[in-house]
MIDOSE-1310 file (N, C-alpha, C; in nm, 2 decimals, decimal comma, always signed):
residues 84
xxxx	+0,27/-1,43/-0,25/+0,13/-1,45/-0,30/+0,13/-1,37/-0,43; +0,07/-1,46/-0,53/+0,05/-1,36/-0,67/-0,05/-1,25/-0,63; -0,02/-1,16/-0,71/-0,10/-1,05/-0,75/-0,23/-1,11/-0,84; -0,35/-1,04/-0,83/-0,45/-1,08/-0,89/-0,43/-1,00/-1,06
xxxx	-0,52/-1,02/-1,16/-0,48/-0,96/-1,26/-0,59/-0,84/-1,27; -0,64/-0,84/-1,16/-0,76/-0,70/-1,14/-0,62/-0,59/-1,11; -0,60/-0,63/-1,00/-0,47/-0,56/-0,92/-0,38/-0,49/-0,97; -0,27/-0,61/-1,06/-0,19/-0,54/-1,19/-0,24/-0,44/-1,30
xxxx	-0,34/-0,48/-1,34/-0,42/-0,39/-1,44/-0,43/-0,24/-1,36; -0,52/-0,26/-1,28/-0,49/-0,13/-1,17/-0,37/-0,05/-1,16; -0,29/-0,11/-1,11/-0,14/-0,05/-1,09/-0,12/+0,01/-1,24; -0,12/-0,11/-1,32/-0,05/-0,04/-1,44/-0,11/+0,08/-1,49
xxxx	-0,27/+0,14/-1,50/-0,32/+0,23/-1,57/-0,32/+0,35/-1,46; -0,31/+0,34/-1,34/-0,26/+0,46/-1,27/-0,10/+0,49/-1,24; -0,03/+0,43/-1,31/+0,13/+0,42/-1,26/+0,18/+0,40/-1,22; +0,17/+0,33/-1,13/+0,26/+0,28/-1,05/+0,42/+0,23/-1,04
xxxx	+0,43/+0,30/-0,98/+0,67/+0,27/-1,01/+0,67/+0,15/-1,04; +0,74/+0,13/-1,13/+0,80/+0,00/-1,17/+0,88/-0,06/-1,05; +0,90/-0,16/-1,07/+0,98/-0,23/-0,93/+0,89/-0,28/-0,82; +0,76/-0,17/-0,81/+0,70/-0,23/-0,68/+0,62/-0,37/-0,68
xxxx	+0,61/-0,44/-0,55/+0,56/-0,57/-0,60/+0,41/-0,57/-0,47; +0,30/-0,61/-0,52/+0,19/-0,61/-0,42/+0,21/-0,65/-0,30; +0,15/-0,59/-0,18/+0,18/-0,65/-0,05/+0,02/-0,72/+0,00; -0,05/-0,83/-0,02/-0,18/-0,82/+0,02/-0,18/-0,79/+0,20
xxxx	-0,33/-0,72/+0,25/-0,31/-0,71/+0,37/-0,25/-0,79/+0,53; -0,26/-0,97/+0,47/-0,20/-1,04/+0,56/-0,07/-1,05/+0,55; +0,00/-0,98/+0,47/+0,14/-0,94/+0,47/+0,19/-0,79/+0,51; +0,14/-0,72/+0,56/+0,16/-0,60/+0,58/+0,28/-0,62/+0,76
xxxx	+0,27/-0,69/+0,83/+0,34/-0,73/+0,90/+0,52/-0,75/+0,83; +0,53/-0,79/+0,72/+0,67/-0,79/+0,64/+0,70/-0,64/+0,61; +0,63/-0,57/+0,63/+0,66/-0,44/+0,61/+0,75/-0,36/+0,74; +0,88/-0,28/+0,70/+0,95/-0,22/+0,78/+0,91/-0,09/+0,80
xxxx	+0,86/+0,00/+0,92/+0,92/+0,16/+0,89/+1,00/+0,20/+0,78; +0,97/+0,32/+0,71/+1,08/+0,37/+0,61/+1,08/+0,31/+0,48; +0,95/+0,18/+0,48/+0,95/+0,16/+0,33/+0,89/+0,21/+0,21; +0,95/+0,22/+0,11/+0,83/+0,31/+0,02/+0,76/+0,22/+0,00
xxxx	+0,61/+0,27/-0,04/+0,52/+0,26/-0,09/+0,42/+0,27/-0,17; +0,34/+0,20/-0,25/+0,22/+0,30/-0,35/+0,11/+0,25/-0,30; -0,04/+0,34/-0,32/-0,10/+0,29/-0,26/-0,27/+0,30/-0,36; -0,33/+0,27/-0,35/-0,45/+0,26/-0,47/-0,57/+0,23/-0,39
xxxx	-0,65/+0,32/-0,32/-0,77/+0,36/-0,23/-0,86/+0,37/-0,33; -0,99/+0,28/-0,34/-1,11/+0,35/-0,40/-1,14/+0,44/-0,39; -1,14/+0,47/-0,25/-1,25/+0,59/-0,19/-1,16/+0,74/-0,22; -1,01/+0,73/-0,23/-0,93/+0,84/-0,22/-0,82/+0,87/-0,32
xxxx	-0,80/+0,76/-0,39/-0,68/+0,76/-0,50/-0,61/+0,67/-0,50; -0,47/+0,76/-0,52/-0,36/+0,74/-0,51/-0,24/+0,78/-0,44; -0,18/+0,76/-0,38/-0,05/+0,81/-0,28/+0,08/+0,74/-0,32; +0,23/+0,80/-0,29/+0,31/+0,78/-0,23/+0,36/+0,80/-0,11
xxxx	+0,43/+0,69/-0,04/+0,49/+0,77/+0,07/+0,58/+0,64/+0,12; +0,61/+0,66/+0,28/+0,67/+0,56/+0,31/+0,60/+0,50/+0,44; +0,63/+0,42/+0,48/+0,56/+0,31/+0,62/+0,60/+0,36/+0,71; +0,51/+0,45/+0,85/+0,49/+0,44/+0,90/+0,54/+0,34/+1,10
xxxx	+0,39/+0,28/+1,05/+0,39/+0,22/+1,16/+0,31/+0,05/+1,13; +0,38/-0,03/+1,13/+0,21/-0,19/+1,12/+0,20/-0,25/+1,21; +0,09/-0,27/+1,25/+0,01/-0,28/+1,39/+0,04/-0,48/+1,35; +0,10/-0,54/+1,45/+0,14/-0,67/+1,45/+0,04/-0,75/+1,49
xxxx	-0,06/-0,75/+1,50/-0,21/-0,78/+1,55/-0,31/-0,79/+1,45; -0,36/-0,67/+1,37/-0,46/-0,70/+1,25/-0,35/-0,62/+1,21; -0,48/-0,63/+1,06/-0,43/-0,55/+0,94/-0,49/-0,37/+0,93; -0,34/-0,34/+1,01/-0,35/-0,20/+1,03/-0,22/-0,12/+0,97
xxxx	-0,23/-0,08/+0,90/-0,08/+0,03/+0,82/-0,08/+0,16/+0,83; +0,04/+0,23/+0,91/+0,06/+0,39/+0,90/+0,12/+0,44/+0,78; +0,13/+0,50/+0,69/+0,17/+0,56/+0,63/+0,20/+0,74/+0,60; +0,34/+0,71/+0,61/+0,34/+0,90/+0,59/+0,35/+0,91/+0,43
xxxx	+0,26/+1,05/+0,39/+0,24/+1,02/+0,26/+0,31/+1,12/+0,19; +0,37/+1,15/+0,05/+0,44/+1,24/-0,02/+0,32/+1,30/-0,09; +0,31/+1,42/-0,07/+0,43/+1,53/-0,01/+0,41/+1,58/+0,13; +0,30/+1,52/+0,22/+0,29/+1,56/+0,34/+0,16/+1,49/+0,35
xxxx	+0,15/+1,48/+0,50/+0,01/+1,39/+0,58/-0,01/+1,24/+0,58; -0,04/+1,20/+0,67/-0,04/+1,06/+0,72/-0,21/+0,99/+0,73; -0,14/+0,87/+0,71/-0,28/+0,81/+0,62/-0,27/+0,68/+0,71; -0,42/+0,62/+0,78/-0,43/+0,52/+0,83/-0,48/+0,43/+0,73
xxxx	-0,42/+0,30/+0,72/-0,51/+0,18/+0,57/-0,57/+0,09/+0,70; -0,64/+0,05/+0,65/-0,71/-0,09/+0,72/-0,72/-0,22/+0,60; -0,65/-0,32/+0,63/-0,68/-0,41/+0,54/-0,77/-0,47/+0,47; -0,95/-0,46/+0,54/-1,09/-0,43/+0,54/-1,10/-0,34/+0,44
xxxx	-1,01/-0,24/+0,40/-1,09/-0,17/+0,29/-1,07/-0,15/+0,14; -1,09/-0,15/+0,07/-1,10/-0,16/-0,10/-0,96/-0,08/-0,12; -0,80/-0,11/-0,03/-0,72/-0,07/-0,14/-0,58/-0,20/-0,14; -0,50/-0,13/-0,23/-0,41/-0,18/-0,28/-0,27/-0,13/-0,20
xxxx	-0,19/-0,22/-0,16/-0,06/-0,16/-0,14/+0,07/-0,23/-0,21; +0,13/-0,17/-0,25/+0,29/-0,22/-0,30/+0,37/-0,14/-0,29; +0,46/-0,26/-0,27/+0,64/-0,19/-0,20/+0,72/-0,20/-0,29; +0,82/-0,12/-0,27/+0,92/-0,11/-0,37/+1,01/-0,21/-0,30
């Protein structure tokens, strides 16, 4: 699925690593444990880290984040994720 051009704009003015490609939330199931990630939260920023846990049911993502503490996403909420 393309990326929206809201989305890339986003990415691009907060930095996002080159290479990563958007994951929209009904794709978060293609996600493995141990993948890296970026992540772009209205409500909270920005993160790195890697994947966790994804709930195979809804759109649920664990994320352990750099440089420490773990972060629950809900697909429902105003962020962005991409994978390297």
């Amino acid at each position: 699925m393309a990326s929206s051009p809201g989305s890339v704009m986003t990415a691009s003015l907060l930095n996002r690593p080159d290479g990563y490609r958007h994951v929209p939330a009904s794709e978060w199931t293609d996600l493995q444990s141990g993948d890296r990630v970026w992540i772009y939260d209205v409500a909270w920023g920005v993160g790195t880290g890697r994947v966790d846990d994804v709930s195979q049911h809804q759109e649920l993502l664990w994320v352990i984040l750099e440089p420490g503490g773990r972060r629950l996403i809900c697909g429902t909420d105003d962020v962005e994720v991409w994978a390297a």
